[in-house]
C-alpha positions as CSV (number, residue, x, y, z in Angstrom):
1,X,33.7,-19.5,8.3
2,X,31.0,-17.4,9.3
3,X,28.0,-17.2,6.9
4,X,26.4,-13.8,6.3
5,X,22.9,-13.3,5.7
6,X,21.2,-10.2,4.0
7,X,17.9,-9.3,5.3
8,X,16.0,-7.6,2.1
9,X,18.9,-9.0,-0.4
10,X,17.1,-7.7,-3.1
11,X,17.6,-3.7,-2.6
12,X,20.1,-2.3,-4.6
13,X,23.3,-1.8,-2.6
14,X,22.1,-5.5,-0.4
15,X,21.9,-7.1,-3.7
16,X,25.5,-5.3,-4.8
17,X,26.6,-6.1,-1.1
18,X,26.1,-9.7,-1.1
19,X,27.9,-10.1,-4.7
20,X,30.9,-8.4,-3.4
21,X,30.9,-10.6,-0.7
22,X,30.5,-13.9,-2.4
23,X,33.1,-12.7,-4.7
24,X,35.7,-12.2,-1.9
25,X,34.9,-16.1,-0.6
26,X,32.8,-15.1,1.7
27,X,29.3,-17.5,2.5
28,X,26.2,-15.6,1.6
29,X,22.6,-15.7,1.7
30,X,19.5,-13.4,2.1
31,X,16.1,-12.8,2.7
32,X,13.2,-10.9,0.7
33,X,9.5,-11.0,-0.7
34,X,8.7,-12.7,-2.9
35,X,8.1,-10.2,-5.8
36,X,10.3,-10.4,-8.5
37,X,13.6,-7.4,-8.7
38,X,15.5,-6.8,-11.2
39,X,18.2,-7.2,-8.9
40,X,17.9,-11.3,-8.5
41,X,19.4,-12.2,-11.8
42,X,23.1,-11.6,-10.5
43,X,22.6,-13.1,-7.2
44,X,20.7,-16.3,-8.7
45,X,23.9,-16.1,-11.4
46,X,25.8,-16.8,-8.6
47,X,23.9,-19.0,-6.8
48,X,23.5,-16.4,-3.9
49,X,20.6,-18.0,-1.5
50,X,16.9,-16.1,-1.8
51,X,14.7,-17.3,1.3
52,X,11.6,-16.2,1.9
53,X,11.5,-14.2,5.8
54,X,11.5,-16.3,8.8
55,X,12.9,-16.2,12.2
56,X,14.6,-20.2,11.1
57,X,16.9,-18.1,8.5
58,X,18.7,-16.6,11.8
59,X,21.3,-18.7,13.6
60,X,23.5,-17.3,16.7
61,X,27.1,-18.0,15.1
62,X,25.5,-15.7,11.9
63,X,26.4,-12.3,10.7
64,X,23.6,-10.7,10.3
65,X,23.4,-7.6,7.7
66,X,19.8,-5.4,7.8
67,X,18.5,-3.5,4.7
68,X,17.7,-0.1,5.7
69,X,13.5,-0.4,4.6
70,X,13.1,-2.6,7.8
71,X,12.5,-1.6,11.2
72,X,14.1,-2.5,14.2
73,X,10.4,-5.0,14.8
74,X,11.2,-6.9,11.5
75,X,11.0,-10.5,12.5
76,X,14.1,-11.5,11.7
77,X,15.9,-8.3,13.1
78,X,14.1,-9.1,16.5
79,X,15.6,-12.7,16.2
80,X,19.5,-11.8,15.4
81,X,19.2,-9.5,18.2
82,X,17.9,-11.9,20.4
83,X,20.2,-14.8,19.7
84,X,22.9,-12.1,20.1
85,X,24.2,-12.2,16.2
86,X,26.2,-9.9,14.8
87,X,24.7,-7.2,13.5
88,X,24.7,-5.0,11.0
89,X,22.8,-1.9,9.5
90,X,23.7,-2.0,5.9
91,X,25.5,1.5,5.4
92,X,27.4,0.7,8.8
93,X,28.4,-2.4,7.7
94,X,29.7,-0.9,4.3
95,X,31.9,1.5,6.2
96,X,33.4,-1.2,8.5
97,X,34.2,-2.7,4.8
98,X,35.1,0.1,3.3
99,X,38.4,0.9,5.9
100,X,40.1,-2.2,4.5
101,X,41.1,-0.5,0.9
102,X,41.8,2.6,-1.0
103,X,38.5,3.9,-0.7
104,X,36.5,6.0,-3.2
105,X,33.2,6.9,-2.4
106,X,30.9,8.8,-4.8
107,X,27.8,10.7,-3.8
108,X,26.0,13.8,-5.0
109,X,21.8,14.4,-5.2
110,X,22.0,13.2,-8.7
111,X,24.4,10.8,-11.0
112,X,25.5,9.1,-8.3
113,X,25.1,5.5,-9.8
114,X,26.0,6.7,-13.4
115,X,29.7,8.3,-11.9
116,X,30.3,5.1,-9.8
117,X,29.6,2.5,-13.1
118,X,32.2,4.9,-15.3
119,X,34.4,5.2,-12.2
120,X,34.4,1.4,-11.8
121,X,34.6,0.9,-15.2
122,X,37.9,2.8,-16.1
123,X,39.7,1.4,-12.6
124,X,38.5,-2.0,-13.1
125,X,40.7,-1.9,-16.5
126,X,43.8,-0.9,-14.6
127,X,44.0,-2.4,-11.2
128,X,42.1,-5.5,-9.5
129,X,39.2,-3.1,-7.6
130,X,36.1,-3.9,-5.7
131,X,32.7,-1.7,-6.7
132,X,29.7,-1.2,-5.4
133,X,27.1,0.3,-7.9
134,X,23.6,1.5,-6.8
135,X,21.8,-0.2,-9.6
136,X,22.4,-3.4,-7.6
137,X,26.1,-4.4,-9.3
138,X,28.5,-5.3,-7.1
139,X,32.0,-7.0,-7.5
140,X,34.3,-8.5,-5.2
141,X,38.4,-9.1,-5.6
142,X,40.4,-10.1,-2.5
143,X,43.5,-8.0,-3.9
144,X,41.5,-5.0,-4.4
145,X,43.6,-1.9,-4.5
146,X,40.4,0.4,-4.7
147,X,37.2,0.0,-3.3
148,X,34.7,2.3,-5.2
149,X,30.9,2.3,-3.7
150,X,28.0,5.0,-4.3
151,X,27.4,6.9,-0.7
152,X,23.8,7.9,-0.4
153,X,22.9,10.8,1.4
154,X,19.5,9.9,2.3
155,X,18.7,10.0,6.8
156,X,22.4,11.2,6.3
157,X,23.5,7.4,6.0
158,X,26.8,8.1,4.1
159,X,28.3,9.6,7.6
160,X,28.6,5.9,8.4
161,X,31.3,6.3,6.3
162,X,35.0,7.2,6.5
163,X,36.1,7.1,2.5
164,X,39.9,8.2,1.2
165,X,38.3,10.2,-1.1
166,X,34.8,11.2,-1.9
167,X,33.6,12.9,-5.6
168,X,30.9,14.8,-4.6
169,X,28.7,15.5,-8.2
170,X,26.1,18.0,-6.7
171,X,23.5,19.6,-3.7
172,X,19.4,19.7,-4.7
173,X,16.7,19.3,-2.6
174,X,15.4,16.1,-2.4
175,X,14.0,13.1,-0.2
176,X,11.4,15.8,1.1
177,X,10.2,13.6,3.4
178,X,13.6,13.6,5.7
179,X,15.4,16.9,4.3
180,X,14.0,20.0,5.3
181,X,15.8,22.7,2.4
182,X,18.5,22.9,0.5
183,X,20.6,24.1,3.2
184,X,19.7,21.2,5.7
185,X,21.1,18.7,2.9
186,X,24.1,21.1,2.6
187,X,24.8,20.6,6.1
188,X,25.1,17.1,5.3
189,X,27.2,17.1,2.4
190,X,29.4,19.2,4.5
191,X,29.6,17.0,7.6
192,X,30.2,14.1,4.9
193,X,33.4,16.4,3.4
194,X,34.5,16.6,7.0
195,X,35.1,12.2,7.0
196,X,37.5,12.5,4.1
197,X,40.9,11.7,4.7
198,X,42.7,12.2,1.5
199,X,40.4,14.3,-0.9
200,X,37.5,15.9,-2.5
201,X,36.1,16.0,-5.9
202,X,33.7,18.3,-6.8
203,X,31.7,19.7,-9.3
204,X,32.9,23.6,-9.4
205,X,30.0,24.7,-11.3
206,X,28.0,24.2,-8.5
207,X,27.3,26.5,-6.0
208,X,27.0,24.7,-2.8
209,X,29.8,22.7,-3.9
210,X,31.7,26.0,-3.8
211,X,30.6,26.4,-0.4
212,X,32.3,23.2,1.1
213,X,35.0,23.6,3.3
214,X,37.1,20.8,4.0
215,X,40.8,19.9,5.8
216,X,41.3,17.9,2.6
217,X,42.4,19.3,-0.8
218,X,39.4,19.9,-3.0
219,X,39.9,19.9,-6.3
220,X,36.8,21.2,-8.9
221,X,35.8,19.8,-12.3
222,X,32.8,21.2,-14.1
223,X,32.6,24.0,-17.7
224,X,33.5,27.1,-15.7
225,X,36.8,28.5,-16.3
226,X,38.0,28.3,-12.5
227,X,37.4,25.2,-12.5
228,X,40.9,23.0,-11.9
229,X,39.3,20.2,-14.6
230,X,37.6,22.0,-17.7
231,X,35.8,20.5,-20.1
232,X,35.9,22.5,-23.6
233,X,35.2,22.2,-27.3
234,X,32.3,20.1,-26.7
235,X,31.4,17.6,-30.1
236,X,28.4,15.3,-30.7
237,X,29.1,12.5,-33.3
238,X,27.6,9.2,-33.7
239,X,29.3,7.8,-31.2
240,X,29.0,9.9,-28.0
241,X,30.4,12.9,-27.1
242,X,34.0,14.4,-27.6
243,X,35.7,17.4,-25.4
244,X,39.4,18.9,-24.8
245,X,40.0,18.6,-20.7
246,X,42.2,21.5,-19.8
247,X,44.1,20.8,-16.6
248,X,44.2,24.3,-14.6
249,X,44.0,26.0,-17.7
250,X,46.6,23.8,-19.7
251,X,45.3,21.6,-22.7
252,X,45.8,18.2,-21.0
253,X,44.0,15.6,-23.9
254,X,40.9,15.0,-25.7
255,X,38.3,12.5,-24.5
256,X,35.1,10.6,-25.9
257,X,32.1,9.3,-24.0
258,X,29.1,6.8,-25.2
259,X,26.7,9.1,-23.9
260,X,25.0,12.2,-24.3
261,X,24.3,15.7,-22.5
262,X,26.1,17.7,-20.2
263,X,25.4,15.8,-17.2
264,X,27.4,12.6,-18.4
265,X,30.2,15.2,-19.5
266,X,30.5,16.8,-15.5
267,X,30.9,12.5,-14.5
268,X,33.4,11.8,-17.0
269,X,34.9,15.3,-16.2
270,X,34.6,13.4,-12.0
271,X,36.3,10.4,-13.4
272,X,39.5,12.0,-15.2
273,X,39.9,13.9,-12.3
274,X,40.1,11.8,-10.0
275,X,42.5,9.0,-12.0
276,X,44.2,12.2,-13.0
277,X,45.2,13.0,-9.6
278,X,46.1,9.0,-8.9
279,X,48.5,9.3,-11.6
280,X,46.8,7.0,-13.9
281,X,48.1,7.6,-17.9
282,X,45.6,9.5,-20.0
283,X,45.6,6.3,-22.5
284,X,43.9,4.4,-19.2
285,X,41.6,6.9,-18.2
286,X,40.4,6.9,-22.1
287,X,38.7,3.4,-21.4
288,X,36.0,5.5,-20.6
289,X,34.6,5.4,-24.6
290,X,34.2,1.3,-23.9
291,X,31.9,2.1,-20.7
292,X,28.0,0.1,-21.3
293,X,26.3,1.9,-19.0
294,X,24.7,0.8,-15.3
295,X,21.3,-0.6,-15.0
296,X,18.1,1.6,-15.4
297,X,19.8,4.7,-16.5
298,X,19.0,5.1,-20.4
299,X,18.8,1.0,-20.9
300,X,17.6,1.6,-24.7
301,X,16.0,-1.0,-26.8
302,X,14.7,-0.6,-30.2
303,X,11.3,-1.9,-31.7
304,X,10.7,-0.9,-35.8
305,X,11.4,3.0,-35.2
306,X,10.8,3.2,-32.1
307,X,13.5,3.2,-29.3
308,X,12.2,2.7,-26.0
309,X,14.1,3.7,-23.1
310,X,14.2,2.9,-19.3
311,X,15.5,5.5,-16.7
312,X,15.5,6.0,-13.1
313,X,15.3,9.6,-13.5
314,X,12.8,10.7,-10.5
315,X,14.0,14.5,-9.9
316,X,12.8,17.4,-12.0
317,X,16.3,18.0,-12.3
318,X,17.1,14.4,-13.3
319,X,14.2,14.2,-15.9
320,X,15.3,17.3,-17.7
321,X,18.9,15.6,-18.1
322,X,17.2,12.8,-19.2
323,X,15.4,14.7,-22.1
324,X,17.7,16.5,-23.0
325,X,20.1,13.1,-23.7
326,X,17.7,11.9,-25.7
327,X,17.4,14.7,-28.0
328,X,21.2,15.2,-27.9
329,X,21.5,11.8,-29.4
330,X,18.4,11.5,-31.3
331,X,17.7,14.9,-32.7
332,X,15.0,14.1,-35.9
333,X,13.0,11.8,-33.7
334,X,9.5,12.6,-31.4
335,X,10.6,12.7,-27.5
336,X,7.4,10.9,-25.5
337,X,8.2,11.2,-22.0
338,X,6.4,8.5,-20.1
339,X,6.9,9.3,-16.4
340,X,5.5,7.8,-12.9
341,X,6.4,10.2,-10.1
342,X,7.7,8.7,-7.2
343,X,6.1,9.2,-3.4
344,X,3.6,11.3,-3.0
345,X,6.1,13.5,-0.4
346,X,8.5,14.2,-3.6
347,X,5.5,14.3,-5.9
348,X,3.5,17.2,-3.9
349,X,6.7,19.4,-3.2
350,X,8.1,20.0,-6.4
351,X,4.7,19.5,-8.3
352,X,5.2,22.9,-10.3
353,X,8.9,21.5,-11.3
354,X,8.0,18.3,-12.7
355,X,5.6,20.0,-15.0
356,X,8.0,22.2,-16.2
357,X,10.6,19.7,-16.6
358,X,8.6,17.4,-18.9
359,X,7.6,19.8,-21.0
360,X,10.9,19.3,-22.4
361,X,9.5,16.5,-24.4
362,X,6.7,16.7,-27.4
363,X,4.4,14.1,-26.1
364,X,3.8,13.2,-22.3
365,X,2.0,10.8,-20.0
366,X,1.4,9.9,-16.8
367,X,1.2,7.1,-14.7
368,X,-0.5,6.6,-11.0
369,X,2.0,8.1,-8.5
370,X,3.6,5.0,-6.7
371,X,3.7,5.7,-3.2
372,X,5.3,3.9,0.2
373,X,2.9,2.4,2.3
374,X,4.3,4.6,4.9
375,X,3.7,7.3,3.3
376,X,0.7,9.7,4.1
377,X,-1.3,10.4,0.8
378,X,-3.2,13.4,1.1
379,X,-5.5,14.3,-1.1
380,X,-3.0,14.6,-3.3
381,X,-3.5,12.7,-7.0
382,X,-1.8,12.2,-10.3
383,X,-4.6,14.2,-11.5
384,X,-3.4,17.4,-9.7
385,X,0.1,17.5,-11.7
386,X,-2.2,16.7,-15.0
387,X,-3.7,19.5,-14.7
388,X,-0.4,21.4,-14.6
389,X,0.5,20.0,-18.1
390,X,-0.7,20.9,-21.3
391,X,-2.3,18.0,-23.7
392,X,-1.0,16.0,-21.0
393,X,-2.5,12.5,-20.8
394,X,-3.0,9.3,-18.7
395,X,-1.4,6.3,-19.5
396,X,-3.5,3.0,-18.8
397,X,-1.7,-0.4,-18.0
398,X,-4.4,-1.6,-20.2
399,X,-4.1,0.0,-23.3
400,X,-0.6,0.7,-23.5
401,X,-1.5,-0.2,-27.5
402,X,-2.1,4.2,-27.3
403,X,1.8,4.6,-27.9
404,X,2.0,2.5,-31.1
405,X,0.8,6.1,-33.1
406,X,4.5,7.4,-32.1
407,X,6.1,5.7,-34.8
408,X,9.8,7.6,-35.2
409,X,10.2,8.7,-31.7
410,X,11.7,7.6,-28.8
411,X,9.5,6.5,-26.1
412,X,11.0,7.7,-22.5
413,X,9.9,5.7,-19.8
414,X,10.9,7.7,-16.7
415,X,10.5,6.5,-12.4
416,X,12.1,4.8,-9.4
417,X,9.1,3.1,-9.0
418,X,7.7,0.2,-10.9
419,X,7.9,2.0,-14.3
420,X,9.1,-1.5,-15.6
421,X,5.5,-2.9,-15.8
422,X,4.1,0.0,-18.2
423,X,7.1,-1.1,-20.7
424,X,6.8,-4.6,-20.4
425,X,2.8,-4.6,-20.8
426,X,3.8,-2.3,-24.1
427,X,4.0,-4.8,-26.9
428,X,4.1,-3.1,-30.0
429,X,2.2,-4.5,-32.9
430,X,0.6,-7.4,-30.7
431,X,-2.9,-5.5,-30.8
432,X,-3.0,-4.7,-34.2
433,X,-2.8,-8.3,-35.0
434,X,-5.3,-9.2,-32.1
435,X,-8.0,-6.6,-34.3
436,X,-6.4,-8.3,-37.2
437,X,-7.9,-11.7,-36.5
């Protein structure tokens, strides 16, 4: 048995990766720094080796599996290629796994790793599947009848891959620093459609996605009435969100999500479509009310009156989807959007859009920008989209204490970053009895 070892196990999809692989009886270990993920819990669960990087982790009968944050002159990558492993870049090994089920990949600019948890979710109640989530789940079966798996389109990595059918959620501009426009990540969502082999799923009410030609069938979801899946008489209760799907204009059954805001709507709307045209029973595809979410996307917790919630929102267009969730499902509470942008590339190009897209909220702060050390900085500063904001503020690491005023509100805690360290140096009530003393 060969043993395959993950260099950067701790990313995401290697993390989701190695789990699907242990899963399936495979040998696994990996590689990383030493800083603590989120993402170890599952594989230490599991019992998944973490080894620190050295060339001694490499041996020449290994299959070797790179993360796609290390160069070529990684240590480790310069020993597997010298001992003559087998080797892998990470999306081109997940295509090679990919051809060996019913494959479903799901990619889009946003709600890709939200649409591939509900996706997983509902199948994973019907049929013995394999998934690969881009909040670092991952879950192996060895009589997998679908492999679902989120399909970044980031340096156009997702052409690695040859799915049976791809649900394609939306085209914005984003990952400045590789996309040009709009239109150069079009050409890639197109030349992604092109690698389908059975069919497409695509948001209708979107107008790129209307653009995409393909030699696959391409059936639209979305609120627009020519869309073939329509979502209508939309209800908030306490539970979620309610809507009628009309199939091509003919009342096909009601549905009910746990979540909130028109965004989660279009990804059900992705999901029913697509187990719709498998020929899964509506009852099945209801399964979708008992979904818990993914990791980092609304992961609420509540402290007195506060909730305090952590999301990977990044985009302008993702943190206005955001707000509006948490106004759709707490409507009589304060919104304080808490927000680190994310590069300095994304953060200087749509510097006018993230101020209007947190002004959404009642209350905002900022955080440092967190930037790649690749990255050039510029004289760019958090202070320059500060300015942009009204009664905008900074948010010290330091005195986090400041947010304890926000009693009945709902404290937002938005990046891709390291966001997590504002909310877990925020301990409400610990200073008060510190002054107490």
């Amino acid at each position: 048995m060969t043993t395959y070892h993950l260099i950067g196990i701790k990313g995401t999809g290697m993390s989701a990766l190695a789990q699907i692989l242990f899963d399936s009886g495979e040998k696994v270990q990996g590689s990383d720094v030493e800083k603590h993920f989120f993402t170890e819990e599952a594989l230490l669960e599991k019992n998944i080796p973490i080894l620190p990087f050295t060339t001694d982790n490499i041996k020449k009968n290994y299959t070797i599996i790179a993360g796609n944050a290390f160069s070529d002159d990684h240590e480790e990558i310069q020993e597997a290629k010298r001992l003559g492993c087998t080797f892998y870049r990470y999306h081109d090994f997940l295509g090679e796994l990919a051809k060996q089920y019913r494959s479903i990949a799901i990619t889009g600019s946003h709600g890709k790793t939200s649409t591939t948890g509900l996706l997983a979710h509902v199948l994973n109640e019907a049929f013995p599947i394999s998934h690969l989530i881009g909040d670092g789940t991952g879950k192996g079966h060895v009589d997998s009848e679908y492999f679902v798996f989120e399909a970044c389109e980031y340096r156009r990595h997702f052409l690695s891959y040859e799915p049976d059918y791809a649900i394609m959620t939306n085209i914005d501009f984003d990952h400045p620093d590789y996309f040009t426009s709009v239109d150069d990540v079009f050409s890639a969502f197109q030349a992604m459609a092109d690698r389908v082999r059975k069919g497409i799923i695509a948001c209708g009410d979107d107008e790129y996605l209307q653009r995409i030609t393909a030699k696959v069938p391409v059936v639209y979801y979305g609120f627009g009435s020519g869309n073939d899946f329509q979502a209508q008489n939309i209800q908030n209760t306490k539970n979620g969100t309610s809507f009628d799907v009309f199939v091509r204009n003919t009342f096909y059954d009601t549905f009910t999500i746990p979540m909130y805001g028109d965004h989660h709507i279009l990804n059900a709307l992705s999901v029913i479509a697509l187990c719709h045209y498998e020929g899964m029973p509506a009852e099945d595809i209801k399964k979708l009310s008992s979904f818990s979410g993914v990791k980092r996307r609304f992961s609420e917790k509540t402290v007195g009156k506060q909730i305090i919630i952590d999301d990977y929102a990044h985009h302008p267009r993702e943190i206005m989807a955001t707000i509006e969730s948490a106004k759709k499902k707490y409507p009589t509470k304060r919104i304080v959007a808490i927000f680190q942008p994310h590069t300095f590339t994304r953060t200087k190009t749509f510097l006018q859009e993230f101020a209007d897209s947190l002004a959404g909220a009642d209350e905002i702060y900022l955080c440092d920008i967190f930037g790649s050390a690749r990255e050039e900085t510029g004289k760019l500063t958090i202070a320059d989209l500060q300015a942009l904001i009204d009664d905008c503020k900074m948010l010290d690491i330091n005195h986090t204490e400041v947010l304890e005023q926000y009693e009945d509100s709902v404290l937002l805690f938005m990046g891709a970053g390291d966001i997590q360290k504002f909310i877990e140096a925020y301990k409400p009530g610990v200073h008060d009895k510190i002054i107490n003393k």
